[in-house]
C-alpha positions in Angstrom: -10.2 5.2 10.0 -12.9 4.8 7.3 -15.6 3.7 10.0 -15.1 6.8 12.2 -14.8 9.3 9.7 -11.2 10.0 9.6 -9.4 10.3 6.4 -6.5 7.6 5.5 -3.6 9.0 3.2 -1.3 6.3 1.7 2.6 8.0 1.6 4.1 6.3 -1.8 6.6 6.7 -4.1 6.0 7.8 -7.5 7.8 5.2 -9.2 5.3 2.7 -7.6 2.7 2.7 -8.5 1.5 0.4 -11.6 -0.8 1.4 -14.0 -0.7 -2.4 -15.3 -2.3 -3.5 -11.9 -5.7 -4.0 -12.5 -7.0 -4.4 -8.8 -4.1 -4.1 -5.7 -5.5 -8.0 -5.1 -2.7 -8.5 -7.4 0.3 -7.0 -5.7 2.4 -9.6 -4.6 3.7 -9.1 -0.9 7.4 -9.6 -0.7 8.3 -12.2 2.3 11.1 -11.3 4.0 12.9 -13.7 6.5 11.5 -14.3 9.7 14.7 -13.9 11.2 14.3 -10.1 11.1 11.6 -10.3 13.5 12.2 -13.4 16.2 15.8 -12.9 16.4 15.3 -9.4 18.3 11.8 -9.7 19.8 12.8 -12.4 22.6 10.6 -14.9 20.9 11.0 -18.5 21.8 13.3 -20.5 19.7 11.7 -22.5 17.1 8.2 -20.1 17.1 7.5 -19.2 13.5 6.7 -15.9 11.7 5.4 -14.4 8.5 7.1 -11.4 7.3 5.5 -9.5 4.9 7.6 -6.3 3.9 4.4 -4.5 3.7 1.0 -4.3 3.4 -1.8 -3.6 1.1 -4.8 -1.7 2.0 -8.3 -2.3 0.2 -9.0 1.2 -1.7 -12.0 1.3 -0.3 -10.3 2.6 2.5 -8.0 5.2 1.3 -9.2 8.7 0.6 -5.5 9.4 -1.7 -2.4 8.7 -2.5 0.4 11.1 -1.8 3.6 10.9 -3.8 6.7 13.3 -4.2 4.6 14.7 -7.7 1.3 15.2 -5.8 -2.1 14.1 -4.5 -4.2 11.3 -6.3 -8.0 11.0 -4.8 -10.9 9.0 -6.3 -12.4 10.4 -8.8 -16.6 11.1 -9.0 -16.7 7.1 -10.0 -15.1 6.7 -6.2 -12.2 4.9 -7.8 -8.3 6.2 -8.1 -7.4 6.5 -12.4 -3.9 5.4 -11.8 -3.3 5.8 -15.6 -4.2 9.1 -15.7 -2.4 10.4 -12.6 1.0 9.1 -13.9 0.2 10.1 -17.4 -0.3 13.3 -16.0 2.9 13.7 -13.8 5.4 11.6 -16.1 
């Protein structure tokens, strides 16, 4: 979206987001079973799979953050303040 101009909104809950992360490098991607996926796509037995539960895009590429207690964009520095976003809203 970034390289043709579009914007990209993540949709998150409020009670996500971690003002202890320093960088989203440090999230750690729940596996889930890989069952969920070959078991219904008509894979062939015995293929394998990673599951991740989600994802995590590189900031760089998100213009905000929307959550159920409002908007968070980068600040002038071009980063988000996490921090002071939840300070703000808790």
């Amino acid at each position: 979206a970034k390289e043709m101009g579009v914007d990209f909104f993540v949709a998150s809950p409020f009670t996500t987001l971690d003002v202890d992360l320093k960088s989203g490098d440090m999230i750690e991607i729940e596996e889930r079973p890989p069952g969920e996926m070959l078991d219904s796509s008509g894979a062939p037995k015995g293929m394998s799979c990673w599951n991740p539960a989600f994802d995590v895009t590189p900031a760089d590429y998100i213009t905000g953050i929307i959550t159920e207690k409002g908007v968070l964009r980068k600040g002038a520095d071009g980063k988000f303040d996490v921090k002071g976003f939840v300070a703000k809203h808790s």
